[in-house]
Gaussian input, Z-matrix of N, CA and C with variables (Angstrom, degrees):
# hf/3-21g

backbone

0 1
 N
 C     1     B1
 C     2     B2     1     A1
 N     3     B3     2     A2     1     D1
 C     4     B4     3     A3     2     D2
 C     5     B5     4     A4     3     D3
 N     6     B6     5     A5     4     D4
 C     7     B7     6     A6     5     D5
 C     8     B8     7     A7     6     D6
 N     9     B9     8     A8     7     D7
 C    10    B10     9     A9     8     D8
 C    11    B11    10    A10     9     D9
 N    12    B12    11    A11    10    D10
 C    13    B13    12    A12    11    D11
 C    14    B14    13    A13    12    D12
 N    15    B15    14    A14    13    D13
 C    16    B16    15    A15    14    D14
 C    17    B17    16    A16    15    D15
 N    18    B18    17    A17    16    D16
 C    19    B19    18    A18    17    D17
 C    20    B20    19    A19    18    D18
 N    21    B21    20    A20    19    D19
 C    22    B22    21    A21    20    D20
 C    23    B23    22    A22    21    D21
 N    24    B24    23    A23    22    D22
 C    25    B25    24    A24    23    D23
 C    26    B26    25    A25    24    D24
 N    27    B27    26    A26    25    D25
 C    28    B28    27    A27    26    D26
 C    29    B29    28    A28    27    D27
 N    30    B30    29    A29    28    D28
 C    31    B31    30    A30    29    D29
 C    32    B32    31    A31    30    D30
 N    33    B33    32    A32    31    D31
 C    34    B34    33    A33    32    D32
 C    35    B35    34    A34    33    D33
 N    36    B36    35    A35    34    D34
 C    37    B37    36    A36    35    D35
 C    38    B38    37    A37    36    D36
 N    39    B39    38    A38    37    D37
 C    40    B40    39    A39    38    D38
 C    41    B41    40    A40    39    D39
 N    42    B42    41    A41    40    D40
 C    43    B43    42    A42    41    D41
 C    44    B44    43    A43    42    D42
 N    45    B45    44    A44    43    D43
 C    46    B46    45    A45    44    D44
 C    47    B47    46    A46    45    D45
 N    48    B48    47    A47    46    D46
 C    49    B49    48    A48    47    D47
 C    50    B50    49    A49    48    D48
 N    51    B51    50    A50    49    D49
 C    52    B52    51    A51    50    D50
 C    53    B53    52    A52    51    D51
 N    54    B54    53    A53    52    D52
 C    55    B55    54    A54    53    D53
 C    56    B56    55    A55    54    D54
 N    57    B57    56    A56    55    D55
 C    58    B58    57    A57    56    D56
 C    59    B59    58    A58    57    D57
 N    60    B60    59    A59    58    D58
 C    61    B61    60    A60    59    D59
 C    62    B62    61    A61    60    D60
 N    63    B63    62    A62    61    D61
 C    64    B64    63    A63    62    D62
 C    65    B65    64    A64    63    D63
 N    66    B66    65    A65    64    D64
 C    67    B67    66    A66    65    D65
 C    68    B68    67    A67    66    D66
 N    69    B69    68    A68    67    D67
 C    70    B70    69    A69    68    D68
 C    71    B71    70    A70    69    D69
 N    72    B72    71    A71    70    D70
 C    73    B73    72    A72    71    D71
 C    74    B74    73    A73    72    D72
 N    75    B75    74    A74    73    D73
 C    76    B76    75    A75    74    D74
 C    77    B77    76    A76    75    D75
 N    78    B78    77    A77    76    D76
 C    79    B79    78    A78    77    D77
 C    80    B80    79    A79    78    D78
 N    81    B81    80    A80    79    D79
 C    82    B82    81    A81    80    D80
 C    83    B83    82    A82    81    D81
 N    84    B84    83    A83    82    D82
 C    85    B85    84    A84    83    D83
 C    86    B86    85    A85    84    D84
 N    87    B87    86    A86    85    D85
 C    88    B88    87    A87    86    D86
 C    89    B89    88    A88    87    D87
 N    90    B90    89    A89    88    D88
 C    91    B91    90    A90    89    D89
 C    92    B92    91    A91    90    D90
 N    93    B93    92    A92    91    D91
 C    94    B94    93    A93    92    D92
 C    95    B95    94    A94    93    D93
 N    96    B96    95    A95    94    D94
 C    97    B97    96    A96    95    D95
 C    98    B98    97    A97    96    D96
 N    99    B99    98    A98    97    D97
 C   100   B100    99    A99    98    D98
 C   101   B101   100   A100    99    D99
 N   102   B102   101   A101   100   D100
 C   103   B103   102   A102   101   D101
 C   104   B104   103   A103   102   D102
 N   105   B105   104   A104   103   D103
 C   106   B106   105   A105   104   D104
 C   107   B107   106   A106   105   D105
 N   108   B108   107   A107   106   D106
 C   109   B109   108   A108   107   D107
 C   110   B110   109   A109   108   D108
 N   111   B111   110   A110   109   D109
 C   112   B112   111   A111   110   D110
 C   113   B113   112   A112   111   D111
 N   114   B114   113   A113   112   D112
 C   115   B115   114   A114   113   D113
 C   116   B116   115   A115   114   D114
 N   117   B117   116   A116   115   D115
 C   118   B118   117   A117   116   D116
 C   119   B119   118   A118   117   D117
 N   120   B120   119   A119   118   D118
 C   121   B121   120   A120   119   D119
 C   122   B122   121   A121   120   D120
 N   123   B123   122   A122   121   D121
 C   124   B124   123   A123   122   D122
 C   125   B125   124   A124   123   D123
 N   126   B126   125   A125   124   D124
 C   127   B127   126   A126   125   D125
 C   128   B128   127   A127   126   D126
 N   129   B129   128   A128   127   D127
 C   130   B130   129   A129   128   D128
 C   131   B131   130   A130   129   D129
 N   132   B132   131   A131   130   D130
 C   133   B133   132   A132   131   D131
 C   134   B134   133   A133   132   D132
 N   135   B135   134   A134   133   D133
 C   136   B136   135   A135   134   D134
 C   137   B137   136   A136   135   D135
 N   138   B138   137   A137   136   D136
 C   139   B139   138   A138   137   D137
 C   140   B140   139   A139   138   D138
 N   141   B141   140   A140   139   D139
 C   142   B142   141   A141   140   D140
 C   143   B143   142   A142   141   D141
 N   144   B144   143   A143   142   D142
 C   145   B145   144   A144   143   D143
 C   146   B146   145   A145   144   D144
 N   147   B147   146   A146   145   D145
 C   148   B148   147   A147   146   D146
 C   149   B149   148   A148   147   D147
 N   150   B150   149   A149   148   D148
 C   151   B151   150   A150   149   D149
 C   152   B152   151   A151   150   D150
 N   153   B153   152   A152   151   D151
 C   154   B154   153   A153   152   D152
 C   155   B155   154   A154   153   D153
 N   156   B156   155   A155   154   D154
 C   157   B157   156   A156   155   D155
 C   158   B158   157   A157   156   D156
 N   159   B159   158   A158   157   D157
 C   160   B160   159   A159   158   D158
 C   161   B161   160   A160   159   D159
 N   162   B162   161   A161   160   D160
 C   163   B163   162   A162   161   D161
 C   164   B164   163   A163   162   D162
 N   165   B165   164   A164   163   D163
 C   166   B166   165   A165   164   D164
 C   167   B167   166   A166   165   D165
 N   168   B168   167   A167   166   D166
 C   169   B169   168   A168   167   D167
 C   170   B170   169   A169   168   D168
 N   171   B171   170   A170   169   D169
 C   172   B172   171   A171   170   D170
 C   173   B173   172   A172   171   D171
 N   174   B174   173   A173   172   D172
 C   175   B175   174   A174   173   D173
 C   176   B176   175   A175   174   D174
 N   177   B177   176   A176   175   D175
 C   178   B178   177   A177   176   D176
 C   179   B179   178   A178   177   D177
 N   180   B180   179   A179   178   D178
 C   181   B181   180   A180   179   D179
 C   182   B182   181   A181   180   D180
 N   183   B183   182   A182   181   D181
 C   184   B184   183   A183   182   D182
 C   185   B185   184   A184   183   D183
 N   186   B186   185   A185   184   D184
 C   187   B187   186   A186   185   D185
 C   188   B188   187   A187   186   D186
 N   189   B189   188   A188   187   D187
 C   190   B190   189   A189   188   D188
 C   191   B191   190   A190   189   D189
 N   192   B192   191   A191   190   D190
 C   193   B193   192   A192   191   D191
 C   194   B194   193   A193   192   D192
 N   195   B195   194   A194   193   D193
 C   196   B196   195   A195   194   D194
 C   197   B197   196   A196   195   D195
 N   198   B198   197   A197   196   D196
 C   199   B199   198   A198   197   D197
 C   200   B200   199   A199   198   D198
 N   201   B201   200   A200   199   D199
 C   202   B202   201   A201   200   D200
 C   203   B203   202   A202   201   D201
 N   204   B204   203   A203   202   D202
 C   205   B205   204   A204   203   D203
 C   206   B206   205   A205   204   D204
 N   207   B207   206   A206   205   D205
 C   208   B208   207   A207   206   D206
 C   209   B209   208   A208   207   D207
 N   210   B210   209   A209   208   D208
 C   211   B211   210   A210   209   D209
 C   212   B212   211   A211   210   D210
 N   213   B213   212   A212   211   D211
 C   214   B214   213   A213   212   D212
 C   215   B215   214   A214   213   D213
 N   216   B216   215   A215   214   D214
 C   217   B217   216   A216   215   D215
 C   218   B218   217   A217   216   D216
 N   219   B219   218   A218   217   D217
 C   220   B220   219   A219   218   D218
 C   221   B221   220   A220   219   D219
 N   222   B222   221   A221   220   D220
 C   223   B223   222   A222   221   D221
 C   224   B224   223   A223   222   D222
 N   225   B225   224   A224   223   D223
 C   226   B226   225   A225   224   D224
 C   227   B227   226   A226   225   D225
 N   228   B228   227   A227   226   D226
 C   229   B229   228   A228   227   D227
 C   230   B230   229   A229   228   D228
 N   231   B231   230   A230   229   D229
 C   232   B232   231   A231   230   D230
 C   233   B233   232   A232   231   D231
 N   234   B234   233   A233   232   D232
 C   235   B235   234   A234   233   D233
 C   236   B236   235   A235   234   D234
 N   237   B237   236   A236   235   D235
 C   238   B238   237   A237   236   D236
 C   239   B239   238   A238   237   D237
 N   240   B240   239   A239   238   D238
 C   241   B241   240   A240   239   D239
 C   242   B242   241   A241   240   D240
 N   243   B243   242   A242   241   D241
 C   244   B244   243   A243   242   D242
 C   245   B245   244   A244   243   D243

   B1=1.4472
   B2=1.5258
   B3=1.5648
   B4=1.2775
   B5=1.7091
   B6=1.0426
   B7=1.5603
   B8=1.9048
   B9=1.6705
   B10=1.3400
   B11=1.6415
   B12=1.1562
   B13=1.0446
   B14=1.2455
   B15=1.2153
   B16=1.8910
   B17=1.3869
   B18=1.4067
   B19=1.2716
   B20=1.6528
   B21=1.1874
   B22=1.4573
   B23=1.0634
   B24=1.7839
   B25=1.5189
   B26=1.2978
   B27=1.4101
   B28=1.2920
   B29=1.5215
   B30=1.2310
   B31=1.6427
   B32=1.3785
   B33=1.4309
   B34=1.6933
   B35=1.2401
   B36=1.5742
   B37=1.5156
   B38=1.4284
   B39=1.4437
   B40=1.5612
   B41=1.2388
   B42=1.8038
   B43=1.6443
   B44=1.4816
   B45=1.7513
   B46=1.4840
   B47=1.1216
   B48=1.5556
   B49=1.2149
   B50=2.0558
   B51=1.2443
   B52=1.9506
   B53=1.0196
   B54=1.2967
   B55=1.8972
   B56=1.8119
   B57=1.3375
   B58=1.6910
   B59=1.5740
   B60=1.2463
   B61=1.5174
   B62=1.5222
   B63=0.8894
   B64=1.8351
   B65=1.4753
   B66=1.2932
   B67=1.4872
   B68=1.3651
   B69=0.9194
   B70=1.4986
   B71=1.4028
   B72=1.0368
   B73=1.1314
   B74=1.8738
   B75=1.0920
   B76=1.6715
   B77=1.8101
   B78=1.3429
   B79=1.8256
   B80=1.1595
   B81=1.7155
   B82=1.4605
   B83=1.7649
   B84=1.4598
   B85=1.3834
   B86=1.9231
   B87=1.3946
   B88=1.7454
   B89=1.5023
   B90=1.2156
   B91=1.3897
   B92=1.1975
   B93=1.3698
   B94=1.7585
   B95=1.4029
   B96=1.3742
   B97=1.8104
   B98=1.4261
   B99=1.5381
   B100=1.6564
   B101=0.9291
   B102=1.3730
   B103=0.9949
   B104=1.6800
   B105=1.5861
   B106=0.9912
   B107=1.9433
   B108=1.5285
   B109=1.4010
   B110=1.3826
   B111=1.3004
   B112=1.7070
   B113=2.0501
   B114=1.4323
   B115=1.5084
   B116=1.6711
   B117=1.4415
   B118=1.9721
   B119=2.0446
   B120=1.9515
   B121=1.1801
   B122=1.3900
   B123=1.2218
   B124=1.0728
   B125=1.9270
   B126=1.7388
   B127=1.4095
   B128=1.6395
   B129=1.3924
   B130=1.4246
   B131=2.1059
   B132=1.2945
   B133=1.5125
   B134=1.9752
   B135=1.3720
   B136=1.5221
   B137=1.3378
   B138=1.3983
   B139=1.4671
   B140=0.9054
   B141=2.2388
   B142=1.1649
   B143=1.5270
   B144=1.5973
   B145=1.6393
   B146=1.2988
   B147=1.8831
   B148=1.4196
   B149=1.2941
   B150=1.1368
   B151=1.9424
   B152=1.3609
   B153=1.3033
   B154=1.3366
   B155=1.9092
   B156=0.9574
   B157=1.7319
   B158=1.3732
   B159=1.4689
   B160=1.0827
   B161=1.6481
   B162=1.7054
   B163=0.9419
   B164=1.9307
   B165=1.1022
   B166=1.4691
   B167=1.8595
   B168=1.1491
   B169=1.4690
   B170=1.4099
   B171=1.0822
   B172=1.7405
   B173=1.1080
   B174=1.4804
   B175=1.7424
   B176=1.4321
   B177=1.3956
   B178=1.8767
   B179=1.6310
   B180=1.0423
   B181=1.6245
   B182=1.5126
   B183=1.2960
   B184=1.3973
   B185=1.7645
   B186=1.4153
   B187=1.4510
   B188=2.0040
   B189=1.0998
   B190=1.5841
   B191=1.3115
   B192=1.8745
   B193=1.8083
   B194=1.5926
   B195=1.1551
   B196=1.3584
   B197=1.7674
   B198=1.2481
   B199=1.0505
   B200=1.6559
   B201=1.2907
   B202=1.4163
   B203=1.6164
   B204=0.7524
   B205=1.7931
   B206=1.6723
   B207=0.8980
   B208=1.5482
   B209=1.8619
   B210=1.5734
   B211=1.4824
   B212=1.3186
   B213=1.3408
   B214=1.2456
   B215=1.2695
   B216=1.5490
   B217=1.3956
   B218=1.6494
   B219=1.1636
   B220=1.6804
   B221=1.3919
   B222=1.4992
   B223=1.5775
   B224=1.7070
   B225=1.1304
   B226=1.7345
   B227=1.3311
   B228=1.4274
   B229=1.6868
   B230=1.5847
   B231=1.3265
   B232=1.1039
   B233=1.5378
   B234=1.1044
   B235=1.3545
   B236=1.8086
   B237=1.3642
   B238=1.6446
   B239=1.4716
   B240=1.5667
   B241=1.7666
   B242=1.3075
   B243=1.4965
   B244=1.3542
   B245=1.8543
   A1=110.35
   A2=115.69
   A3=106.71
   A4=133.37
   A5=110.77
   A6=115.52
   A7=109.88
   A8=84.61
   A9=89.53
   A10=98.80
   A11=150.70
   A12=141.23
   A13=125.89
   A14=90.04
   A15=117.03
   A16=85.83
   A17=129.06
   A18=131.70
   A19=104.60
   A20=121.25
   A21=121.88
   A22=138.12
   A23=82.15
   A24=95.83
   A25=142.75
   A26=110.14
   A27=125.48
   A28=114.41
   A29=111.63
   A30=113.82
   A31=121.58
   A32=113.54
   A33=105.61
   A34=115.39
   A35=114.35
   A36=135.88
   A37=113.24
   A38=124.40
   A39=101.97
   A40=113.97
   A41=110.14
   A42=114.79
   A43=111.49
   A44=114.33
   A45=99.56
   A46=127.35
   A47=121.37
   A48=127.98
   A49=92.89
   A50=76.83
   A51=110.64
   A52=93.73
   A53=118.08
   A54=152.29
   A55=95.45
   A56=104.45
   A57=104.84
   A58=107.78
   A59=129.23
   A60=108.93
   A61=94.31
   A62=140.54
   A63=139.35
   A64=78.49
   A65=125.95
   A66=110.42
   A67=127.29
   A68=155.65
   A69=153.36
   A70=102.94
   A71=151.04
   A72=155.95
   A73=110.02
   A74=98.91
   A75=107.63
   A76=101.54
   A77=126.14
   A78=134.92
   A79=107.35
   A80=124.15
   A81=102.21
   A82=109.25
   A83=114.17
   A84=124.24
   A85=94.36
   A86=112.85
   A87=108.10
   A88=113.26
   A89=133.33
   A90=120.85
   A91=96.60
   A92=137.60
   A93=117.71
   A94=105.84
   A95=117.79
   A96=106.24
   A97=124.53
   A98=96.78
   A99=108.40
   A100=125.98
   A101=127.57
   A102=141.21
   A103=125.77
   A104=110.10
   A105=117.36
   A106=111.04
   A107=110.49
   A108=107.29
   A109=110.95
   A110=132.75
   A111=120.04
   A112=89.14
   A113=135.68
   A114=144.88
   A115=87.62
   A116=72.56
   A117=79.01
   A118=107.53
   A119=94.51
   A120=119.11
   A121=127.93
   A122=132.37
   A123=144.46
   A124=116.42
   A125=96.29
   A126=96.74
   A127=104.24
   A128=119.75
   A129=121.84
   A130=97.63
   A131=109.43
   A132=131.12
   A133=121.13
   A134=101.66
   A135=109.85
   A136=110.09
   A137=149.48
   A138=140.02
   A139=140.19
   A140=90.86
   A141=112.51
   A142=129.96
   A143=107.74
   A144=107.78
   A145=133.17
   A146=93.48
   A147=107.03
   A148=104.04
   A149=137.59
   A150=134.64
   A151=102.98
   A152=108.52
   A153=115.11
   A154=128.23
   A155=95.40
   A156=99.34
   A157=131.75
   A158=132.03
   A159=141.69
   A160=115.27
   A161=116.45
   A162=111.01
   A163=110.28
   A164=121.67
   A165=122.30
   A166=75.93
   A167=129.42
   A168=124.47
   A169=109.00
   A170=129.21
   A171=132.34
   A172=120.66
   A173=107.09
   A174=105.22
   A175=107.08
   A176=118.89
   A177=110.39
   A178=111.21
   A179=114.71
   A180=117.83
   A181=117.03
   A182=132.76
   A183=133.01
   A184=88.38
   A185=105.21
   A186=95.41
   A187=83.07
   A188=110.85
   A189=103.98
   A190=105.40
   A191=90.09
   A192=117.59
   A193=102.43
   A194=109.81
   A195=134.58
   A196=105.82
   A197=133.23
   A198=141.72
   A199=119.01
   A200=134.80
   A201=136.84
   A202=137.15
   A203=167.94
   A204=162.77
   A205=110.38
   A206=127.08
   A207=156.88
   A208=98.41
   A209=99.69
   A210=108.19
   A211=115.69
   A212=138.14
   A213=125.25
   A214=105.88
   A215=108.93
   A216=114.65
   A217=102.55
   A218=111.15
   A219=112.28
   A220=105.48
   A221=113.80
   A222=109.24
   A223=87.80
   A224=123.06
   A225=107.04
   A226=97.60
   A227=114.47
   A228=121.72
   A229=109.96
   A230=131.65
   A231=127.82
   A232=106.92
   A233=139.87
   A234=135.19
   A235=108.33
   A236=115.14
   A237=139.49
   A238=85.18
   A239=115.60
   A240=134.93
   A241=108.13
   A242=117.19
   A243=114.28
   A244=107.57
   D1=-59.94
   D2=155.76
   D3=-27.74
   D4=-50.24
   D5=178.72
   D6=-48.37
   D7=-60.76
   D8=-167.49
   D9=-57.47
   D10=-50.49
   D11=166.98
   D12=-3.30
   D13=-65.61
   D14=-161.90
   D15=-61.23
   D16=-61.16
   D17=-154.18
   D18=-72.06
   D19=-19.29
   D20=166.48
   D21=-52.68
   D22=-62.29
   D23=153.23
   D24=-42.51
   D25=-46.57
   D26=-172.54
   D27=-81.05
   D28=-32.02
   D29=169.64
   D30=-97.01
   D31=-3.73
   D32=154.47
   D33=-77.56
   D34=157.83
   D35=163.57
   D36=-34.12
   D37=147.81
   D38=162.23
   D39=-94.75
   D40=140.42
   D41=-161.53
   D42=99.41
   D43=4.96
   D44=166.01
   D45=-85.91
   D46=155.56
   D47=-152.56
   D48=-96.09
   D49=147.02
   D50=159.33
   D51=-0.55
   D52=-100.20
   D53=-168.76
   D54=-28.45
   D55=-61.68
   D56=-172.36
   D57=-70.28
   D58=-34.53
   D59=-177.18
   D60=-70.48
   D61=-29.09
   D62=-146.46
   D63=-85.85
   D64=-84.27
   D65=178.50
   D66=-48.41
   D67=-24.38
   D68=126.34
   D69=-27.83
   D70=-48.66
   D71=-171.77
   D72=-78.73
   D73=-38.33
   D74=-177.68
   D75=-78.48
   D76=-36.04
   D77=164.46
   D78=-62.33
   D79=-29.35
   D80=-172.18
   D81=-91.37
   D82=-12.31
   D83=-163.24
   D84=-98.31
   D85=-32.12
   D86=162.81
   D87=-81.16
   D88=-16.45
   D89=174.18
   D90=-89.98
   D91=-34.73
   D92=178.58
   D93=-62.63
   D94=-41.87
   D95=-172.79
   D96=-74.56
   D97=-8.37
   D98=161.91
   D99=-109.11
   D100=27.10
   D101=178.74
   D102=54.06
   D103=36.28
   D104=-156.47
   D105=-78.00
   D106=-15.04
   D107=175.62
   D108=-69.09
   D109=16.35
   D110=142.55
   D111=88.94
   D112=-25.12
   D113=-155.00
   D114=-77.89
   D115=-162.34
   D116=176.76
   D117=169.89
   D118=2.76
   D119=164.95
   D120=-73.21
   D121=106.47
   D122=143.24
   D123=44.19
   D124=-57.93
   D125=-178.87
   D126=-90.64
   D127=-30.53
   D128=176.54
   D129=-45.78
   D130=-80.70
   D131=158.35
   D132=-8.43
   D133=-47.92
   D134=156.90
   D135=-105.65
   D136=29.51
   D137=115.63
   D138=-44.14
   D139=-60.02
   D140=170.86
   D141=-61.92
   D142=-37.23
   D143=158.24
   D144=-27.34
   D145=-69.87
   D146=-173.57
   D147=-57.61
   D148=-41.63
   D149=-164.63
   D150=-63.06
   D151=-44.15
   D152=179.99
   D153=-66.66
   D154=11.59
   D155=-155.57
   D156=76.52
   D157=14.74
   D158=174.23
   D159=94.11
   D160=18.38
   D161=176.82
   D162=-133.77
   D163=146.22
   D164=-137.59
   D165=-123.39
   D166=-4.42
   D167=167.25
   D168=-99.56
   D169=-9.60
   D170=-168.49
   D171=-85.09
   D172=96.11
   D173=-165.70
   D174=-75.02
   D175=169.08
   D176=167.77
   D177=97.43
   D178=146.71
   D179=161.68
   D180=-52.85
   D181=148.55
   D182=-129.20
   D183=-162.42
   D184=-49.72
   D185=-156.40
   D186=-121.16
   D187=136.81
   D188=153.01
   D189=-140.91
   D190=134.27
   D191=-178.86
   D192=-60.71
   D193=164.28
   D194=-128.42
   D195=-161.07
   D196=107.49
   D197=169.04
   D198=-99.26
   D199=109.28
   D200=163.63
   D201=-85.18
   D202=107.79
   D203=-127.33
   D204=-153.96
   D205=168.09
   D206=-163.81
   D207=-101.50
   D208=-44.57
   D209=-172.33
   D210=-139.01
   D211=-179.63
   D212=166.47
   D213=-98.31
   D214=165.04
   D215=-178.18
   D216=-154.62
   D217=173.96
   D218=160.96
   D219=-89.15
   D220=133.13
   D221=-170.93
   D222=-100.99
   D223=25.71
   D224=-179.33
   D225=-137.44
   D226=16.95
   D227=162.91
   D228=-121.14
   D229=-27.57
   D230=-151.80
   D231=-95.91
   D232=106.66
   D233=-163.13
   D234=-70.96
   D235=130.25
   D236=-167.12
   D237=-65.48
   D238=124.77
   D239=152.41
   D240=-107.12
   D241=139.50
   D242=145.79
   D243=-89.78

């Protein structure tokens, strides 16, 4: 989950909102369980595990990211800070 994060981060716009990293984040955790990084190496193979819940046969999204707050907000207006 972390990973996909990072990679969210890093391939969204700067100034994207909530809503878009979480979905960016939800493509990078279904292309690992489908094996969508194109690899077929060993560490690609235990990525793809771990994203998946520890199983390398489990097709489908497995894990979905999860946002928590103090308040509500629109997460597809509010621009993402670290």
């Amino acid at each position: 989950m972390t990973f996909c994060f990072i990679q969210a981060v890093e391939r969204c716009a700067p100034g994207a909102a909530y809503g878009t990293i979480l979905t960016s984040m939800r493509s990078a955790i279904k292309n690992a369980g489908s094996g969508g990084s194109g690899g077929g190496d060993v560490v690609t193979s235990l990525i793809s595990m771990l994203l998946t819940g520890g199983s390398l046969s489990a097709g489908g999204l497995r894990q979905e990211p999860q946002l928590t707050a103090g308040e509500a907000f629109d997460v597809y207006r509010k621009p993402f800070s670290l």
